[in-house]
Structure formats: C-alpha cells, structure tokens
C-alpha positions in Angstrom: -4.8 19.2 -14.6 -3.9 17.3 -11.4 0.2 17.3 -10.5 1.1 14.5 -8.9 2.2 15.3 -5.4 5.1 12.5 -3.1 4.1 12.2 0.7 7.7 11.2 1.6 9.6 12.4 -1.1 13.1 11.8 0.1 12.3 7.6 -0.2 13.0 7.2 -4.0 10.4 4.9 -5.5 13.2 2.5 -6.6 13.7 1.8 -2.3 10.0 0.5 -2.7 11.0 -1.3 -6.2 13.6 -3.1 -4.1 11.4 -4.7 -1.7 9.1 -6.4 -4.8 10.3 -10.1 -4.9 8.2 -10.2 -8.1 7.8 -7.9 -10.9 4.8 -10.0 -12.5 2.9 -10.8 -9.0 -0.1 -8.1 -8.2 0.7 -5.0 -6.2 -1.9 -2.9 -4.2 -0.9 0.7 -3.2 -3.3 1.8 -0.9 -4.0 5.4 -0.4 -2.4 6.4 -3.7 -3.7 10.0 -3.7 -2.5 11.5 -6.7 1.4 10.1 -6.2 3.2 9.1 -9.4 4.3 5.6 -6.9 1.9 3.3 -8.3 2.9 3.9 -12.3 6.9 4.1 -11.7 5.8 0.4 -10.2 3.8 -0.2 -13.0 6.8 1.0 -15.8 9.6 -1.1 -13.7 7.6 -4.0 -14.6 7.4 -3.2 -18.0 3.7 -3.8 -17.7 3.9 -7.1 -16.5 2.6 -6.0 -13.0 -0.5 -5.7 -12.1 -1.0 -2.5 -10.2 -4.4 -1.9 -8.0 -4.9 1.8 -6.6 -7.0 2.2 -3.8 -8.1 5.8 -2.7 -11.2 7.1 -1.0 -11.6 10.3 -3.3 -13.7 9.5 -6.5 -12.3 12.5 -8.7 -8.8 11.6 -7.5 -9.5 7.7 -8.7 -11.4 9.5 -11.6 -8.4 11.9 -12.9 -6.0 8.7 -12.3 -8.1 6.6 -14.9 -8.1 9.7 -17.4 -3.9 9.9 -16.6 -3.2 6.5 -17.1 -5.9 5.8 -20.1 -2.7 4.0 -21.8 -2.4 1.4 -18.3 -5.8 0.6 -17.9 -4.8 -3.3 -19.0 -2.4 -3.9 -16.4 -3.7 -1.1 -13.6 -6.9 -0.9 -12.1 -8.1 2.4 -10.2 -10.6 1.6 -7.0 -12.4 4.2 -5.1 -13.1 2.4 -1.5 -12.1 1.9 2.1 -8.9 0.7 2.8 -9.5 -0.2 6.6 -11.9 -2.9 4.9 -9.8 -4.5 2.0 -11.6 -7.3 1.4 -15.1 -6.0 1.0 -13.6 -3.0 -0.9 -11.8 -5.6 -3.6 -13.9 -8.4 -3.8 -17.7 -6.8 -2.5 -18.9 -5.2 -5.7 -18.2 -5.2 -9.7 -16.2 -2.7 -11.0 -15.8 -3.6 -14.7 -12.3 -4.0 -14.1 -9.6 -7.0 -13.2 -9.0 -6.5 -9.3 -6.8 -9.8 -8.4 -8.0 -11.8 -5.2 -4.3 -11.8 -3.6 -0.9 -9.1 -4.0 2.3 -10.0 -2.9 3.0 -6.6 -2.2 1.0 -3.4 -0.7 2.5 -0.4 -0.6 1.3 2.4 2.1 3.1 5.5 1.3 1.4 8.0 4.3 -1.9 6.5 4.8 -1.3 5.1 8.3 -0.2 8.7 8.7 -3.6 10.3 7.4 -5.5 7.9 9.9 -3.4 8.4 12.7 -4.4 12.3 12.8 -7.8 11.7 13.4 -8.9 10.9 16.9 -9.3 6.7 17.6 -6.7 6.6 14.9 -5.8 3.1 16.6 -9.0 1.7 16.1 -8.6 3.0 12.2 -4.8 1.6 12.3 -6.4 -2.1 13.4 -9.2 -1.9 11.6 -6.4 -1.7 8.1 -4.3 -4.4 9.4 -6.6 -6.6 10.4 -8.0 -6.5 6.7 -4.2 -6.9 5.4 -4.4 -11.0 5.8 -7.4 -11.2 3.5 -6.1 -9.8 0.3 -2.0 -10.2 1.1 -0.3 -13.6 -0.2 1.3 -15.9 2.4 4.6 -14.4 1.9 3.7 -11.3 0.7 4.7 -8.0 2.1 3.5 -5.1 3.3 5.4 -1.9 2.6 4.9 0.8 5.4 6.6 4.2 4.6 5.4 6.8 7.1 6.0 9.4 9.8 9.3 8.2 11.9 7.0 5.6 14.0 7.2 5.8 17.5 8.1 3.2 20.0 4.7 3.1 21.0 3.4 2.7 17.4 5.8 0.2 16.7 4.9 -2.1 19.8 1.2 -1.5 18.4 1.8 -2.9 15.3 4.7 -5.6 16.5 1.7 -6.7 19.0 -0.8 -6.9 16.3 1.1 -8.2 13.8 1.9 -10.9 15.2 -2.0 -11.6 16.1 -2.1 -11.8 12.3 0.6 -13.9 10.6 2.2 -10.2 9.9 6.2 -9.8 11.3 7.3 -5.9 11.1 11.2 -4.9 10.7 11.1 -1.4 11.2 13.3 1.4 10.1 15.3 -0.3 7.5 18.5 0.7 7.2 19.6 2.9 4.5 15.7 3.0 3.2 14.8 5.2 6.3 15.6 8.6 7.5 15.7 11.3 10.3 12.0 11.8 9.4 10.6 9.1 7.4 10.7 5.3 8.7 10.5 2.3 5.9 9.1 -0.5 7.6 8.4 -3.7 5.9 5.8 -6.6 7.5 5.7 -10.2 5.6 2.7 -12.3 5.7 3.2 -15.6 7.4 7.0 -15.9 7.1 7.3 -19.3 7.8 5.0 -21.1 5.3 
C-alpha cells in the first residue's frame, strides 16, 4: 500500500482550509503526490467541494483513485502537466467531471520540485502563466514552499503582476523559519 507522505508538514492543512473563501467552489491541488492535503479539503467540505488532483505520475494518480474509491463523485484524479493547466484540464476526456474554473489551487512543494531542475524559471513561468486560464477572477492561488527568496519573490511579484496575479508572501503566523505560505489572488480588483 502507498502511505501518504506531507512535503511541509509543519503547515497544518487547516492553515490551507483557512484561505478557502468557499467550501462548495472547485479546488485544484496541483502536484498532489501521494499527500493526504487534497481529501482533508475534500472532508472539510463535507463533500460539497469539488477536489481536482493533478500529478504527473500515473501509478501515484492510479493508487489515489483506488484510495479514494468512496470520493470519486466529488474528486477527480488527473495525471498531466501542470506547467500547462489548460491543455491538461480541458485538452482531452477523462471520463470524469474536471470543472473549467477553481477558486482555489493549492501548490504544496511543486514550485520546489521545478525549481531543482536546471531552467527552473522557465518551468516556474511556464505554471504561472497557465494559472489565469483555469483560476476564477478572484480566485487564489495557495503557494506553500521552500522559504522563498528575495530573488524568487521579485520573480513572481514581477510576473504576477503581468498576469492579473498579486502575491503576499510569508503570511504571518501560516509561515515559518523554513516554510513560506504565500497566497496570490486572481485579478483583485474585479
């Protein structure tokens, strides 16, 4: 059997429960690996969320279908590329409901993963430039990662803001010495 495993285990999931304005509008945790995030969302909701897992591993997508049999109504288990939302969501069938917006993504280490590879901006981008095409004016866009650099930050500040997406970094009393919970909201304004 698969054990679930936390990246970031010292942000409780109810710091990322907090952040959801809506417990019936779609969420979308990209990267979900084989973390136990996306059905403590799920169970807050009391099934009334919609809950779309993205990873790029079939057998870990696989094994999550099998785990969740129960949730398959309400939660939806993708194998695909995150750093291309759209086309990964909406580009093929999958037999499955996969909502055309979420008002809330969760990324619990994958901008971590992609910034260890080499060109890990490019990567980086190439995610939040697809952000806008499946995120909800309003929506949000929970980053918990690495404690994020300067540099990194003014990456995705600079970015961001090409997109319609405004970062707060580091909340307070969310983030720690090692982890930072940052939180970007879709066109703010509208």
């Amino acid at each position: 059997t698969m054990e679930e495993f936390e990246w970031h285990s010292s942000i409780p999931w109810t710091d990322v429960w907090s952040e959801i304005r809506s417990p019936t509008s779609p969420c979308l945790v990209i990267g979900c690996g084989n973390s136990a995030l996306p059905r403590q969302l799920h169970d807050a909701g009391e099934r009334n969320m919609h809950v779309t897992c993205l990873d790029y591993s079939q057998p870990c997508v696989d094994k999550l279908k099998q785990i969740h049999n129960d949730r398959l109504e309400t939660m939806s288990f993708i194998c695909g590329d995150a750093t291309r939302l759209t086309e990964t969501l909406h580009g093929k069938k999958y037999g499955v409901y996969v909502p055309k917006h979420y008002a809330t993504i969760v990324d619990k280490g994958l901008v971590d993963a992609l910034m260890c590879g080499e060109g890990w901006n490019t990567d980086v981008e190439r995610l939040m430039k697809s952000v806008p095409g499946v995120l909800d004016d309003g929506g949000i866009y929970i980053l918990i990662s690495y404690k994020l650099s300067t540099s990194t930050k003014e990456f995705l500040s600079t970015l961001g803001e090409s997109l319609g997406l405004l970062w707060s970094f580091d909340i307070p009393n969310k983030s720690n010495d090692r982890v930072s919970f940052s939180v970007a909201q879709q066109n703010p304004t509208r």
